[in-house]
C-alpha positions in Angstrom: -30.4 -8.5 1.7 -27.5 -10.2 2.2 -24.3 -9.2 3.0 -22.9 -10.0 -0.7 -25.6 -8.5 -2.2 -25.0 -5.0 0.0 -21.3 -5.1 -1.1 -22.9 -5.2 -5.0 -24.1 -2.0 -4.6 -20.3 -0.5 -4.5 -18.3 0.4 -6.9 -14.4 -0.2 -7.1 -12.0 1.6 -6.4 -11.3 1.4 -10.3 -14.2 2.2 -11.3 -14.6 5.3 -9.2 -10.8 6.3 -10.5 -12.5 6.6 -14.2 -12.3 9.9 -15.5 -10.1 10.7 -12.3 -7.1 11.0 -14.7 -7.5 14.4 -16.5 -5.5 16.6 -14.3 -3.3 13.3 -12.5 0.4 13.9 -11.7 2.6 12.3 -14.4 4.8 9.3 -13.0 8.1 9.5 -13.2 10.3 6.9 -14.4 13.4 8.3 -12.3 13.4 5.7 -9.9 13.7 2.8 -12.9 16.4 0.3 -13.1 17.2 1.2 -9.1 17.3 -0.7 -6.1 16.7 0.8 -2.6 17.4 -0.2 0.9 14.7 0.3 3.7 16.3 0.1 6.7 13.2 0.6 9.4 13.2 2.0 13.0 12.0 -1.2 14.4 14.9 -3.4 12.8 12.9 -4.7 9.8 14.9 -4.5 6.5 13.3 -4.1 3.3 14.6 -4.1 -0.6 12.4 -2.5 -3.3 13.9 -3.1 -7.4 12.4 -0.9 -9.2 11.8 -3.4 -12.6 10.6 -0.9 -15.1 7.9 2.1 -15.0 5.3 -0.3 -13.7 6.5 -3.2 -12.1 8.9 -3.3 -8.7 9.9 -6.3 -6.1 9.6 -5.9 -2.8 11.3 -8.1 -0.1 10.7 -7.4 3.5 12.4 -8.8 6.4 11.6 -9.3 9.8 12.4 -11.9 12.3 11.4 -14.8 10.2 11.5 -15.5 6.7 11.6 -13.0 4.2 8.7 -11.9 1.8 9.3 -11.3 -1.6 6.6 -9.6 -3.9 6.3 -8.3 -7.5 3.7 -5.0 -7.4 2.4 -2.6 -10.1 3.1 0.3 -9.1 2.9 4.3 -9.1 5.4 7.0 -8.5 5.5 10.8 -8.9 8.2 13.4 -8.2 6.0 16.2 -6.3 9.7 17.5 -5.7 13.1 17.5 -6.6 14.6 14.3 -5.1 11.2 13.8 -2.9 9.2 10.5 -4.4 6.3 9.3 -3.5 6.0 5.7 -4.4 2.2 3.7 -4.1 1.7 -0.6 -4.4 -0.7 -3.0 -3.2 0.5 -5.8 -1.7 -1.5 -9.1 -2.7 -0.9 -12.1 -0.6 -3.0 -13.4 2.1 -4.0 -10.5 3.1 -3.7 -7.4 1.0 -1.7 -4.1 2.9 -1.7 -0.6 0.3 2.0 1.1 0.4 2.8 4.6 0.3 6.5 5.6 0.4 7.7 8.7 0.8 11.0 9.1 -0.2 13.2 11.7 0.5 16.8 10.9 -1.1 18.6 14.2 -0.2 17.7 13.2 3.3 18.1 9.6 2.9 15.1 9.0 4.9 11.6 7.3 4.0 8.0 7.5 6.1 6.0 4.0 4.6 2.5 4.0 5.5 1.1 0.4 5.9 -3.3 0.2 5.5 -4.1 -3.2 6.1 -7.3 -3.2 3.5 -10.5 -4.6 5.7 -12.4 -8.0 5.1 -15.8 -7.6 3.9 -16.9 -8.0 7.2 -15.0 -5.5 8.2 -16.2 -2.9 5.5 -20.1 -3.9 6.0 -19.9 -2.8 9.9 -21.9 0.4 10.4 -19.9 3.6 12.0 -22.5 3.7 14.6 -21.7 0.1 16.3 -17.9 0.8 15.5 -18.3 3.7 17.8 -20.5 1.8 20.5 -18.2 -0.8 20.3 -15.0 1.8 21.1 -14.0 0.6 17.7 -11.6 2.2 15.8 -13.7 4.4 13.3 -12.1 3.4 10.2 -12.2 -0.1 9.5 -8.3 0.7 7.4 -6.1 0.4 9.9 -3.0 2.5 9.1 1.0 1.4 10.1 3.4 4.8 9.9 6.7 3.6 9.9 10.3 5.9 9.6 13.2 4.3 8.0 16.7 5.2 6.1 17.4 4.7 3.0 20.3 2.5 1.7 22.0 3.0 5.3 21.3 1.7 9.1 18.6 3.1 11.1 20.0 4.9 14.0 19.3 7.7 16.9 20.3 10.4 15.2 18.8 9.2 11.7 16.1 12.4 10.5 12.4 11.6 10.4 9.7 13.3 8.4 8.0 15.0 11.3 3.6 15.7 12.0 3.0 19.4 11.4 -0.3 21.5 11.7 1.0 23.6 9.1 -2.6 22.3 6.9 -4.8 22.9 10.3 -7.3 25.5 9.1 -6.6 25.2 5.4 -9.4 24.3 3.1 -8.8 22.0 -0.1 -10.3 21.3 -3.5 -8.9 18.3 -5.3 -10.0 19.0 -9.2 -9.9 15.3 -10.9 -11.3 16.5 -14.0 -13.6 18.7 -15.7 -16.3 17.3 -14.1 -15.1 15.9 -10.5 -14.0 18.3 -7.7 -14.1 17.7 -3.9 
C-alpha cells in the first residue's frame, strides 16, 4: 500500500469534530471590532484585527518582511478578561495558533505547532524513537509576549505549574463521546 493510500484510511480533523459540538464552549464575540499588539520576548511584533466573529488578520514581524494573513478563527472567554483565541495559519507551510490572552495582565503565551508533512505523519513511533526523534511529529513553539506594550524584564509570564499532576480528566463531547 502506498503511502497515499495509508493516509486514506484517516479521517480529518473535521470529520472527527462531527458531533463534537454538543457540550462546546460558546465563542465569544468580545474581542470583535479590536485590534491587539503582540509584543514577543524574542523582539518579534505581531498585530491581530479582530474582523468580525469569524474572521481576524494577522501580521507578524520579525527581521525581514512582514506576514500578513486573514484566518477563521475561534475564541472563548473561559474567564473574565482571560481569552483563548485558536487559527490556522495557511501559507507554505501551515502552523495552528493558540493565544492565551490575559488582558488584566496584559500578557499573552502563543503556542506555535508547525502541522507535519505527510511524510512526517506516516513515520512510525518506534523508528521516531530509534531514531532519538522527537515523539511527536507536531512540533510545538511556546512563546510569552505583552499585549499592546513593549516586552521587557520585568513584563509577567503565564508560568508551568503541576497543579494538574495527578488529576484525572474526562472530556464529555456529547452524548455519545467521552475520553
Amino acid at each position: 500500500m502506498s503511502t497515499k493510500d495509508k493516509t486514506q484510511e484517516y479521517i480529518s480533523v473535521g470529520e472527527l469534530s462531527v458531533g463534537f459540538s454538543e457540550n462546546i464552549v460558546q465563542p465569544t464575540d468580545a474581542l470583535v471590532g479590536k485590534e491587539i499588539k503582540l509584543y514577543y520576548e524574542s523582539g518579534k511584533k505581531a498585530t491581530i484585527a479582530f474582523k468580525d466573529v469569524e474572521a481576524l488578520s494577522w501580521e507578524t514581524e520579525e527581521k525581514g518582511p512582514k506576514e500578513r494573513f486573514v484566518c477563521f478563527y475561534t475564541a472563548i472567554m473561559p474567564r473574565k478578561n482571560i481569552y483563548f483565541v485558536d487559527f490556522i495559519v495557511s501559507y507554505g507551510d501551515s502552523r495552528s495558533v493558540s493565544i492565551i490572552l490575559d488582558m488584566t495582565q496584559k500578557i499573552a503565551t502563543v503556542i506555535t505547532g508547525i502541522l507535519p508533512t505527510a511524510e512526517a505523519v506516516m513515520t512510525p513511533l518506534i523508528v521516531r524513537a530509534e531514531k532519538r526523534l522527537p515523539l511527536t511529529s507536531v512540533p510545538a513553539i511556546f512563546e510569552h509576549a505583552s499585549v499592546d506594550r513593549t516586552f521587557t524584564k520585568g513584563t509577567a509570564r503565564h508560568q508551568k505549574t503541576t497543579d494538574l499532576i495527578g488529576e484525572r480528566f474526562q472530556w464529555v463531547y456529547s452524548s455519545k463521546d467521552a475520553y
